[in-house]
Every structure is written in structure tokens, then in C-alpha cells.
NUNU-165365 format. One record per residue (C-alpha): y negated, x negated, z negated; residue in three letters. Coordinates in steps of 0.02 Angstrom, whole numbers, padded with zeros to 5 digits, always signed. Each point is the difference from the previous one (the first is absolute). Example, Ala and Ser with C-alpha at 12.3 -4.5 7.8 and 13.67 -1.06 7.14 Angstrom:
! residues 2
+00225-00615-00390ala
-00172-00069+00033ser
***
This chain:
! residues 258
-00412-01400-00507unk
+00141+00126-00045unk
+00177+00017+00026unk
+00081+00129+00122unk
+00160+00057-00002unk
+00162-00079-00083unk
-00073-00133-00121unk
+00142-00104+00006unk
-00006-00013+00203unk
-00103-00141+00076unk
-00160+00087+00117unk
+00044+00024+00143unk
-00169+00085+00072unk
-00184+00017-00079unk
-00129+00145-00003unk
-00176-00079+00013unk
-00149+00101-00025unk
-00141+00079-00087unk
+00011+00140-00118unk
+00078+00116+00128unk
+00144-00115+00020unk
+00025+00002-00213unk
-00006+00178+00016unk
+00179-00001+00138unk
+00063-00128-00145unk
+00091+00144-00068unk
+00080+00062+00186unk
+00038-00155+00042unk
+00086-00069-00172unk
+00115+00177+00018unk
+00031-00059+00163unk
+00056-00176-00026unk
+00106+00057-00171unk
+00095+00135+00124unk
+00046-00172+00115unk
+00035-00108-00134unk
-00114-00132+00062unk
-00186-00050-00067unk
-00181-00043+00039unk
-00165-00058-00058unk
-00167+00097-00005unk
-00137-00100+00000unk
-00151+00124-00012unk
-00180-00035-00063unk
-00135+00168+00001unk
-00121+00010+00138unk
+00065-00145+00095unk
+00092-00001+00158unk
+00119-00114+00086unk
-00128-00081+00097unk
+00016-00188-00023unk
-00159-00075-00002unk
-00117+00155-00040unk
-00125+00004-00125unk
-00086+00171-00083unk
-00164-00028-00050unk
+00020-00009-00216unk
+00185-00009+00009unk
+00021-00170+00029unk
+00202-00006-00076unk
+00065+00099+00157unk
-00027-00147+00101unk
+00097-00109-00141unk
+00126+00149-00015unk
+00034+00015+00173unk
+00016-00199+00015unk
+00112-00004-00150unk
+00133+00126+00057unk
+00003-00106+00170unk
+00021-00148-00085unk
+00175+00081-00125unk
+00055+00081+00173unk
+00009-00170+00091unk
+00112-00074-00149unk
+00111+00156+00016unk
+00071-00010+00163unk
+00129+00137-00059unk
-00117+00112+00015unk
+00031+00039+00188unk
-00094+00181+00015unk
-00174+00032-00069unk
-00084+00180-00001unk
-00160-00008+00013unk
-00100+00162-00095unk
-00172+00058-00024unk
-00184+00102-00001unk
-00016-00058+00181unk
-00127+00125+00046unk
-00133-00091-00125unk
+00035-00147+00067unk
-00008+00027+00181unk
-00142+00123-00024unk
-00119-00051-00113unk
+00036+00181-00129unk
+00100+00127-00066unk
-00008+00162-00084unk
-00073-00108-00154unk
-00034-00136+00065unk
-00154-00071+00104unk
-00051-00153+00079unk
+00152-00091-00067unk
-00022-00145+00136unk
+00097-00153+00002unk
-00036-00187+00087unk
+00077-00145+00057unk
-00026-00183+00048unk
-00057+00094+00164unk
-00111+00110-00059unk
-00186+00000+00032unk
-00065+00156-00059unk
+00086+00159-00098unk
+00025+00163+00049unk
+00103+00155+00014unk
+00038-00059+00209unk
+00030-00191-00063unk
+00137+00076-00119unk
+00118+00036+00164unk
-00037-00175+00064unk
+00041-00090-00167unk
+00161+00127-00039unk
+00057-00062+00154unk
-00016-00172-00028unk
+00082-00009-00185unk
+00131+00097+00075unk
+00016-00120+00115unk
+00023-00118-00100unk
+00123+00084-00120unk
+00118+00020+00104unk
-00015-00201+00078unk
+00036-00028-00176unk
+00164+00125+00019unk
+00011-00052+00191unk
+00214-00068-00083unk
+00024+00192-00084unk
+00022+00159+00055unk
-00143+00101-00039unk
-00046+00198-00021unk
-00156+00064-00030unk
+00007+00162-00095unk
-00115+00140+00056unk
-00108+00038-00132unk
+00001+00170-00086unk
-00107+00179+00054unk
-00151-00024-00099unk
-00038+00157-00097unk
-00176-00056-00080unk
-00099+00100-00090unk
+00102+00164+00029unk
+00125-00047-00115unk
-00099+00034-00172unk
-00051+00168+00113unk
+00177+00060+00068unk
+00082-00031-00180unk
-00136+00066-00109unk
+00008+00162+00121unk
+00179+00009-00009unk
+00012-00014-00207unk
-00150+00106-00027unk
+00092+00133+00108unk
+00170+00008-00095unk
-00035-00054-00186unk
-00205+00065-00021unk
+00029+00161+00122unk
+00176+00020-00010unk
+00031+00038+00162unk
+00184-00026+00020unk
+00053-00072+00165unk
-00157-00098+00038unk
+00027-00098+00151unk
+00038-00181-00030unk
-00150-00105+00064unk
+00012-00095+00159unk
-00110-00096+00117unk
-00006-00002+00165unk
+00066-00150+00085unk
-00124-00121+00114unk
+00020-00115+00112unk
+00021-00154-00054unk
-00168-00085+00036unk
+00068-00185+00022unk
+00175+00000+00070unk
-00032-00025+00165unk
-00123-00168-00019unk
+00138-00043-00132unk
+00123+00005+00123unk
-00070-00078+00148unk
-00016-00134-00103unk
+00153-00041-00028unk
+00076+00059+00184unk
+00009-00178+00056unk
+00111-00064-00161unk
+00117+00142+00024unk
+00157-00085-00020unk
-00033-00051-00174unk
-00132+00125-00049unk
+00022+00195-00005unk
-00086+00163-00083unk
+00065+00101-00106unk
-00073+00184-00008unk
+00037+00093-00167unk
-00122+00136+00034unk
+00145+00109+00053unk
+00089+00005-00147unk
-00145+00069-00113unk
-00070+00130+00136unk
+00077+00109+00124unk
-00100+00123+00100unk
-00151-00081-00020unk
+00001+00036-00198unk
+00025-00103-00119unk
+00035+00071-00174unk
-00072-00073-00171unk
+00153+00054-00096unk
+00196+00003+00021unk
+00106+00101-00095unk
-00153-00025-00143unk
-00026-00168-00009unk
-00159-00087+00077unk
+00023-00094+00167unk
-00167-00079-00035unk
-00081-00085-00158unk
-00174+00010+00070unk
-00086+00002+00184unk
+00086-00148+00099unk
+00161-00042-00133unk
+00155+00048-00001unk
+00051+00049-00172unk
+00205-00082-00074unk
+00067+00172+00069unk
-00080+00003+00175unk
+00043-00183+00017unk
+00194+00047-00023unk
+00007+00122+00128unk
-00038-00142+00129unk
+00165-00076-00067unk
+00127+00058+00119unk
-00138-00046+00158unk
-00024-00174-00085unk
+00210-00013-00040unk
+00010+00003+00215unk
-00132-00125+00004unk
+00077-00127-00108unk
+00177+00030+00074unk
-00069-00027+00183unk
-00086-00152-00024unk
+00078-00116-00141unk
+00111-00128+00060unk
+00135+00111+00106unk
-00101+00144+00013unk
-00003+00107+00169unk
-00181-00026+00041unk
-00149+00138+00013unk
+00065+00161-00023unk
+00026+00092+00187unk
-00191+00113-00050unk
-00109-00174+00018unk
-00015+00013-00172unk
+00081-00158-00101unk
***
């Protein structure tokens, strides 16, 4: 658990997640500071939000996940909880670097990659029953680069510094569709009114490319992370957010975005 924001506010909303949510820590703390108000990020690697959902040899995101439940239900001050993470591992079953990583439940009678989207579905579920008295936003995760990162960067530096060809084209990637956000979605279309999406895809592409450096500093720390820097630029996006839906906020912003 870490502190966002103005350490000598009470929280007032929570980012709960796996390793991609630490990695918007940074975005999200400059966002709070810029309000004046704070949060908590409760984050714990490779395990989602899914109440209730066990990985196979990683037996402490069930306890995690059950342990951040159990601090949010004494905080009742806490009235809006983002909700960040891989979700294409697990929904799918993989990712660039990562295969077979299934996940069960009470419910589950046999694992695989297509018993991943039934069991996502159900911790959901039940994540946000446990948040049914919040307001809720589910962060869309971010492009996945994968293996080309290592590729595009090496290119780029080997280019400039070993060649020295000046003016070497900073290396992008192209931008994909996001493989989940539609069955991420429709699962939450019938809790609308307390649960919305928030796409941040569009702040770190445009025209379908999405660049690996800004103005020379890495957007990226490796394949599916966000490095401190790339994390800040989702500030002003995540500043809305807050402002919208704390206590006297306006609501989802008017793109269906939250």
C-alpha cells in the first residue's frame, strides 16, 4: 500500500491492481498533488483485481486481493476506486511473454486459455459486488509493445551513437487494437451508473503510432510498463478523472471515457 497525492489529505479514492496499476502510481500521484486531495495504491505483481481468483503457484494474490477488500470496506472515504491492470493475460490465457498464465475459481473445473474469460468474468464480478457502494473506473490497460521494444530501441541507438547517423528517426510502434476492450466492456454495460472505462490509449498514440520516446525520455521501461516518465504524461487525462468523479465531481467525461 502507498500513498497518493497530498500526504496530509485523508484518501479519498484507491488504485487497485497488478503491476500495471504500480506503474500509473506515478500519473496518478501528479494527478492527485495538482488537486490537493489523496489516494491509496494498493498493487501486488501479477495479480489482478479479481476477488476470489487463484494463479496456479501464486497463492498470495488471492490473500492480496482479499486483503485490499477487506482495508477498503473499513475506509468508507474512499468513495472512487480505479481499477488497473494486464487484462489481456488474464482474460486470455497469454501475452507477448507470457503463456498459459490461467487462473481458477471455486467454479472452476478444468484450466485453460477459454476458462480464463469465464473465471475473469466471474472475479470481476465479484469485485465490483464488493464496490457495488463506490464509484468505480476501470482503466484501459496500456498498448503492449512486447518484444519490439529491446528491437525498436536497440535500432534506434545503434543508428545515432554506433553509425552516427544524425537525425535517425525516433522509434515507434504501430498501434493495435486493443484485444480485450470490448469483452471488458460488455461486462460492465449493465453496472453503468457506477462503473465506467477509461481509455488512455489516446494520449500515448495518435495516428495509429505510438512513439517509444518523448522529447528523449523513454515512455516505456520494458514491453508492457510504463516507465515514471510515461506514467506522468497520463496526468492531465487522470487529473479529469479524479475531478469528475470524487465527491462533487461532474460525472464521465462527455467522450464515454471516465
Amino acid at each position: 500500500m502507498c500513498h497518493l497525492g497530498n500526504p496530509d489529505r485523508a484518501p479519498t479514492f484507491a488504485l487497485w491492481g497488478d503491476s500495471h496499476a504500480n506503474a500509473l502510481g506515478p500519473g496518478m500521484h501528479h494527478a492527485a498533488r495538482g488537486l490537493d486531495t489523496a489516494g491509496l495504491l494498493f498493487f501486488g505483481s501479477g495479480c489482478p483485481a479479481l476477488l476470489g481468483v487463484d494463479r496456479p503457484a501464486r497463492e498470495e494474490c488471492r490473500r492480496f486481493n482479499r486483503e485490499v477488500n477487506r482495508t477498503l470496506q473499513g475506509e468508507p472515504g474512499i468513495g472512487l476506486i480505479y481499477l488497473a491492470g494486464y487484462w489481456t493475460v488474464p482474460m486470455t490465457g497469454s501475452g507477448y511473454d507470457k503463456r498459459f498464465f490461467l487462473i481458477e475459481d471455486e467454479q472452476t473445473t478444468g484450466r485453460s486459455p477459454s476458462e480464463n474469460g469465464r473465471v475473469f468474468a466471474r472475479g470481476l464480478g465479484r469485485t465490483l459486488d464488493a464496490l457495488a457502494d463506490r464509484r468505480v473506473v476501470i482503466i484501459q490497460d496500456v498498448p503492449e509493445v512486447g518484444s519490439r521494444f529491446s528491437k525498436h530501441l536497440s535500432d534506434h541507438f545503434v543508428r545515432r551513437a554506433w553509425l552516427k547517423i544524425d537525425g535517425a528517426a525516433e522509434p515507434v510502434y504501430p498501434l493495435t487494437e486493443d484485444p480485450v476492450e470490448a469483452r471488458l466492456t460488455a461486462l460492465i454495460a449493465a453496472r453503468k451508473d457506477k462503473v465506467h472505462f477509461l481509455r488512455i490509449r489516446p494520449v500515448l498514440c495518435s495516428d495509429n503510432r505510438c512513439p517509444l520516446r518523448i522529447d528523449g525520455a523513454l515512455v516505456y521501461r520494458d514491453g508492457d510498463h510504463l516507465s515514471d516518465y510515461g506514467s506522468r504524461l497520463l496526468a492531465p487525462l487522470l487529473s479529469r478523472s479524479l475531478s469528475r468523479n470524487l465527491p462533487g465531481g461532474t460525472g464521465p467525461l462527455k467522450n464515454g471515457s471516465s
